[in-house]
Every structure is written in C-alpha cells, then in structure tokens.
LONUMI-203286 format. One record per residue (C-alpha): y, x, z. Coordinates in steps of 0.1 Angstrom, whole numbers. Layout:
N
      yy      xx      zz
       Y       X       Z
...
% end
This chain:
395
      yy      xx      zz
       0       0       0
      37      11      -2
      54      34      21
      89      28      34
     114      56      44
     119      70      82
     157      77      75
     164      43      86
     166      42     118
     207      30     125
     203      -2     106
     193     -33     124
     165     -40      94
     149     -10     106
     150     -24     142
     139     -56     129
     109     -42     112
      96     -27     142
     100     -60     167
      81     -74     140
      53     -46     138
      48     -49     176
      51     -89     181
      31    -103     159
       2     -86     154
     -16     -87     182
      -8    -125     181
     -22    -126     148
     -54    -105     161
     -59    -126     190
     -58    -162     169
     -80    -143     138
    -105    -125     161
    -115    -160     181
    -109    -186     150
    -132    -167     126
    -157    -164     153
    -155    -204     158
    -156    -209     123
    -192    -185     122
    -203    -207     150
    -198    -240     137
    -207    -230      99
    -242    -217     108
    -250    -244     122
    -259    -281     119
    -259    -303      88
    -235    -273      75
    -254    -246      71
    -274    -257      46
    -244    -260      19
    -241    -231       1
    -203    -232       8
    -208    -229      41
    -225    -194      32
    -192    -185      12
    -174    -193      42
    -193    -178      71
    -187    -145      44
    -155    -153      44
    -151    -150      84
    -165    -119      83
    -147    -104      53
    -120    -114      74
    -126     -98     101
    -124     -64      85
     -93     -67      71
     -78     -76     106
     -94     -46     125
     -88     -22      95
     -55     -31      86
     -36     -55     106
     -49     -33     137
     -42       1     121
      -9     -10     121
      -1     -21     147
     -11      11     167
       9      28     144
      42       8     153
      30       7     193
      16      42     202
      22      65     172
     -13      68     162
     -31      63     126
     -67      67     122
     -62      79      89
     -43     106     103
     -74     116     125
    -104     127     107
    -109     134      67
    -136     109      72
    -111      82      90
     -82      89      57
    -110      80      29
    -131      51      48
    -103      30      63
     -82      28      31
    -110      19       7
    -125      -6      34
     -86     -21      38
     -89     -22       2
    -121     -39      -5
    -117     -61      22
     -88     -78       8
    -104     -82     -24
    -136     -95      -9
    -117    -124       6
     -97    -134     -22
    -133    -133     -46
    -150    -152     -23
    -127    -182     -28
    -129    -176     -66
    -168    -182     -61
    -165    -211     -38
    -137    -225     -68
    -163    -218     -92
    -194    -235     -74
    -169    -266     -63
    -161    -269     -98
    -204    -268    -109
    -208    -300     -82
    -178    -322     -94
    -188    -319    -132
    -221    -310    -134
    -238    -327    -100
    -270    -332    -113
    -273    -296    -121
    -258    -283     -95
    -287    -289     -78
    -305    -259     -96
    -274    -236    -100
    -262    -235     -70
    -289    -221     -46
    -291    -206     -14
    -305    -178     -36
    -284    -173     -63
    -258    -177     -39
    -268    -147     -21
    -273    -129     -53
    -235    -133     -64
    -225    -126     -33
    -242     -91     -38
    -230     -88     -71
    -191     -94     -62
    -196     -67     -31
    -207     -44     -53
    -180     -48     -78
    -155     -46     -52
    -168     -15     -35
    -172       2     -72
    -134     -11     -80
    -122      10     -50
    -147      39     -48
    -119      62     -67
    -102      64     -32
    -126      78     -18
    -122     109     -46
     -83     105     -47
     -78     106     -10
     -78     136       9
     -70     148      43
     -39     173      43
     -30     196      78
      -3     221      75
       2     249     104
      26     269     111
      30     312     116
       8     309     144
     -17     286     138
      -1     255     154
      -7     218     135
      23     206     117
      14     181     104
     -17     156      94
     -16     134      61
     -38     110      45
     -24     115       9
     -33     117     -27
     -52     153     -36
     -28     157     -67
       1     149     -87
     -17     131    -115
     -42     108     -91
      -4     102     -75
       9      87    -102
     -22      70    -104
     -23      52     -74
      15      43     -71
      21      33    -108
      -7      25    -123
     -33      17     -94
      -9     -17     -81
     -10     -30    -115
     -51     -32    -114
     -52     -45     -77
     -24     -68     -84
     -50     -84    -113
     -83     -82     -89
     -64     -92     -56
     -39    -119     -70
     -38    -129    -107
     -74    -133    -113
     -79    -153     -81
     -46    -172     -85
     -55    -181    -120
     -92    -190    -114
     -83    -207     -84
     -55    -230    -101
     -74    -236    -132
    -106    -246    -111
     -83    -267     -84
     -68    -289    -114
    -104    -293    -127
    -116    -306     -95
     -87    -324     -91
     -87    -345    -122
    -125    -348    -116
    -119    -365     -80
     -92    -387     -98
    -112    -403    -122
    -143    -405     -99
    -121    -430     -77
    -111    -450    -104
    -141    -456    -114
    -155    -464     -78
    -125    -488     -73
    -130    -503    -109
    -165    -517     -95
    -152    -549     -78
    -183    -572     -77
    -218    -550     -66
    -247    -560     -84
    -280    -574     -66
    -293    -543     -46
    -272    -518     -54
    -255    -520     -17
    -274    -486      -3
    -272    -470     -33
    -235    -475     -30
    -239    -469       7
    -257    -431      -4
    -232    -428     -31
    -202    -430      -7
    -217    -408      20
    -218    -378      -9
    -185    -388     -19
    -170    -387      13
    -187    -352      20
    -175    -338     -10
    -139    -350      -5
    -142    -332      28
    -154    -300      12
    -125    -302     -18
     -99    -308       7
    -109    -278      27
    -109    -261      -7
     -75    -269     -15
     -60    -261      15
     -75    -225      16
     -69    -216     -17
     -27    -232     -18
     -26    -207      17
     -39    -179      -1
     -16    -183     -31
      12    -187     -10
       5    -158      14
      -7    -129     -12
      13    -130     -41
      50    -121     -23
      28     -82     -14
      13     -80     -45
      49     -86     -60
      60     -60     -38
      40     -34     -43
      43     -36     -81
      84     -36     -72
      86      -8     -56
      90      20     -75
     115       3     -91
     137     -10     -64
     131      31     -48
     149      43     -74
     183      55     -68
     181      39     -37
     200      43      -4
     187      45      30
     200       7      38
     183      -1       5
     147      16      23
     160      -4      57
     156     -38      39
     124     -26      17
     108     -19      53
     117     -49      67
     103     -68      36
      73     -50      37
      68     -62      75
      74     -97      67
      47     -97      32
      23     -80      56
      26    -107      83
      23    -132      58
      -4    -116      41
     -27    -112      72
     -18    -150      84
     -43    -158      54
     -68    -142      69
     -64    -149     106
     -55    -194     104
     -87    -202      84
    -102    -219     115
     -69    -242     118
     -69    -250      82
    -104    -260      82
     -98    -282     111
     -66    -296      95
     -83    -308      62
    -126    -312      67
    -138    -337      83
    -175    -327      85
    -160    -293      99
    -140    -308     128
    -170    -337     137
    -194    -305     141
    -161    -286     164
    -163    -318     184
    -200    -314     187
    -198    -277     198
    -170    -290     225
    -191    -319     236
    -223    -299     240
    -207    -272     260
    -188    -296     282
    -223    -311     287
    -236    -282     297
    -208    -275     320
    -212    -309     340
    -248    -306     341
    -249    -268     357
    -223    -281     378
    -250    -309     392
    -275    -283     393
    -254    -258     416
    -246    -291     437
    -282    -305     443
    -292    -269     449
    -269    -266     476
    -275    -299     491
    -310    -288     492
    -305    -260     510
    -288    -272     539
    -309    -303     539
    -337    -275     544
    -319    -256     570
    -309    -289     592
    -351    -298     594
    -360    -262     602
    -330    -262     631
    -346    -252     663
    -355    -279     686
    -334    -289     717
    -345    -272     751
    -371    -292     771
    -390    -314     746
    -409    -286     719
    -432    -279     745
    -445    -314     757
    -446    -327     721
    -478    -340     714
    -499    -358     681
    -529    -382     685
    -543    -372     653
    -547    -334     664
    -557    -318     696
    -542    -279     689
    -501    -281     671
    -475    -254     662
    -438    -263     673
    -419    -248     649
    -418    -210     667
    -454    -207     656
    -463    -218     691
    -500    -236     691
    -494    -261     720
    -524    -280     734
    -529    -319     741
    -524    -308     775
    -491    -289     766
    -504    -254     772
    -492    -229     748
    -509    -205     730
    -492    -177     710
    -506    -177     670
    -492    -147     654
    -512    -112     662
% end
C-alpha cells in the first residue's frame, strides 16, 4: 500500500491521522474478532450449514480474520508503540505483506463466487442442484486460493529485508522495501494497476452485473407469484413448499446484497488511492503529504470496516441468519438457567445432608431404642443395646 511522508508533523492533518490510527482500530479489532467468530458459529451450524453459501461465508470469516490481524493490527502497533513486524525479521517483511495482500483479495473473490453461485440458483434452480455442490464448492474454493496466492507470490521475490549500520557496527536502520529500482517501479506504478483489477474492478463489475441479474430474476419471480390469484385444486402445499424456498432464498439474496453494496462502498475509495498517488506526490508540499496521510487513515478505516461489520450486516438483512442467532442465545440462556438449578438443588442437598447428620442433643442418643433390632449405632458409631449399654464398633 502507499506510504505517506513523516515531514508532517505541524499540521493538524497529521495529528488527525494519528487520533485516528490509535482510536479506531482496536475498536474495529474488537467488533471484527467476536462478529466473525459469531458468524462461524452460527454458519456451521443448523439448517445453515448445509447451503453451500454458508461455506463461502464461514470462508469469508476466516479470510477475514487475517486481514484484521495482519493489517489492521500491524497498524495499529505501528501508530501506538513504534513497532512493525515487517521491520523485525526478513521472514516477517515477505510473509506479512503477501498475506495482507492475498487476504484482501481472498475476501473480495469470495463474494464474486457467492455472486456467481446466487446467480446459478435464481436462473438455473433445477440445475443448480448438480452445479452447486458441497464439492465443487470446495474445489473452487481451492482453485481461487491458489490464484490468489500465485497473484502475490512476486512479493515474496520483490521484498527484501534492508539493515544499514553505522562506523561501528550499530543498526541504523531496518526496512522492508523493494530489492531494486526496476521491481520499485513495479510495485508503485504498475503493481496498483493489477491489484486495483483483482481487488476492486473485477469484483465490482462481477458483483454489479450478477446483483442486477438476481435482481431482475426476484422481480419477475414475484409477479408471477402475485399474478396466480385463484390456486387450483391441490396445489395448496405445493404453493406452501414453493413459498418456504422463496422465502429462504430472499433471505440469502438480501444478505447478498447487502455485503456486496458494503464492499463496493468500502474498497474502491483505497483502490482509488493507491492508483492516485503517484500523481498527487508529485511536486507536492508537506501539507499536501499531511492531507494524503490523513486520507489514507480514513480509506483504511473504511476499508477494514468491510471486513470487521459482516456479522451486523448479516443480522440486518437474513432472516434465516438471525432466527439461528436467536437460537444460539436461547440455548445458551437455557443452559445458564438450568446450571443455575443444578448449583441450587446441589446446595440444598448438601445442607439438607448436614442438618440429618447434626449430632444428637445431650441425654437422649444413649437410651434410644428400636423394636425391630436388639444391637443399634447412634450416629457416633456407638452400638447401643436394648438395654442401653454401649459398645464401641470401630477397632
């Protein structure tokens, strides 16, 4: 990604910049780490797990994930304690900016699959049955990691880690940069044209082109369901069945929607800026790198939102999704109340337990006597005679 100047520190951008590098992330973190968790939860299991989107999704989570604790995390310890991991280790410089990398592009794929397979059930349902698979799902799934991770390997060539030392052998400096001029003009020039088609123009243009197809689909599917005014003799649970899929795919498309309009709206304005900013560099003053740096806080945040609110924007706009939430909720809360009543009879127990075994009062264990038995223990371990003689038991 682009770098921003560090001559900037009198202007209030600058000052800006770094509220916003030290604010928001963690809060971002914190809402990403425990919603993509929920959403694993609740997608793997149920009715839900056995929809091949749900797959996508539970991906999705995780792919998620990665990008929050490479980048968004990265980055924020940059900004709070001075410290990059790229900056530690050749190995840290070369892994964490092709994972960064891939990860983002993962994300954004996955929701071109999950366009592409949404698309295969609204026009082609009866087929859909046999394309989309548990098994071929897996099998693109595969086949997009591997593109992604063969799109990025050249960083792992192009990147190298730099330490400069002074007269006497004390570190200068470490850097994470490009091993030479031509693979730096590579990555800065040339390099954010290529991401800017994988991570934002192909996605953005599958996704719109697939959304409209779904949409028009889901149109014309309702006018024709609302066209059927008078049911024909037995036909009531086949409409019955027929309304339950329709109902479960409006569920999924909605979900759909949502995630992909969020994703549009969040990745485009740093894909923008990274093509940008060679140009808006040049000849350019420090206020003019105090404003690029707070700009490039502010398409970061809004880049990582996309990948930390999924669980919210499922809950916003699926149905299924937020009945199985309320299932998860009601089960635990179960659980809760039922441990509760468990501790509680167990303690009653207990000190119903202790009251019978309370030593007996002065005066009457010893002359206590039962018809049924001549020899009895009082509850010392006393053996006391019909004739209330004791005998002592334990040797």
């Amino acid at each position: 990604m682009a770098n921003t100047s560090n001559t900037t520190t009198t202007y209030s951008e600058y000052e800006a910049e770094k509220l916003i590098w030290k604010i928001v992330p963690p809060i971002l973190l914190v809402l990403g780490t425990v919603g993509n968790c929920l959403s694993i939860l609740v997608l793997t299991r149920g009715s839900i797990r056995s929809s091949t989107t749900a797959l996508f999704l539970t991906v999705l989570a995780f792919s998620d994930l990665v990008v929050l604790y490479s980048g968004l995390l990265r980055q924020w310890l940059i900004h709070l304690f001075d410290t990059d991991v790229r900056k530690v280790s050749p190995f840290g410089c070369k892994l964490n900016i092709w994972l960064v990398y891939c990860s983002l592009d993962f994300s954004a794929w996955i929701l071109i699959v999950v366009t592409l397979e949404r698309v295969i059930s609204a026009w082609l349902p009866h087929r859909a049955r046999t394309l989309c698979t548990t098994k071929s799902a897996i099998s693109l799934l595969i086949s997009v990691g591997v593109f992604i991770l063969a799109l990025n390997a050249h960083m792992l060539y192009g990147m190298v880690f730099k330490t400069s030392t002074d007269e006497n052998n004390n570190i200068e400096y470490q850097k994470c940069v490009e091993i030479d001029e031509d693979y730096s003009g590579f990555f800065n020039v040339t390099w954010p044209w290529i991401d800017f088609c994988a991570f934002c123009l192909i996605p953005f243009t599958v996704i719109v082109i697939g959304n409209a197809l779904i949409l028009f689909k889901v149109i014309n599917s309702q006018r024709k369901v609302k066209s059927r005014i008078v049911p024909t003799a037995g036909s009531g649970n086949r409409q019955q069945t027929t309304s339950s899929h329709s109902s479960k795919q409006s569920s999924m498309t909605a979900m759909l929607f949502t995630l992909n309009i969020v994703f549009l709206i969040s990745t485009s304005p740093i894909s923008v800026y990274n093509i940008c900013y060679p140009f808006w560099t040049a000849n350019a003053s420090e206020h003019d790198y105090a404003q690029l740096a707070l700009w490039w806080a502010v398409v970061n945040m809004l880049m990582y939102v996309n990948n930390s609110l999924n669980f919210i924007l499922y809950c916003l706009s699926g149905s299924k999704f937020r009945l199985e939430v309320k299932r998860i909720f009601h089960s635990l809360r179960q659980r809760l109340i039922t441990g509760n009543r468990q501790i509680t009879t167990q303690s009653n127990y207990t000190r119903t337990k202790v009251d019978h075994t309370s030593p007996p009062s002065p005066g009457h264990s010893g002359n206590k006597q039962f018809s049924n038995s001549k020899h009895q223990k009082d509850v010392n371990g006393v053996e006391t005679t019909s004739s209330g003689q004791k005998q002592n038991t334990k040797f």
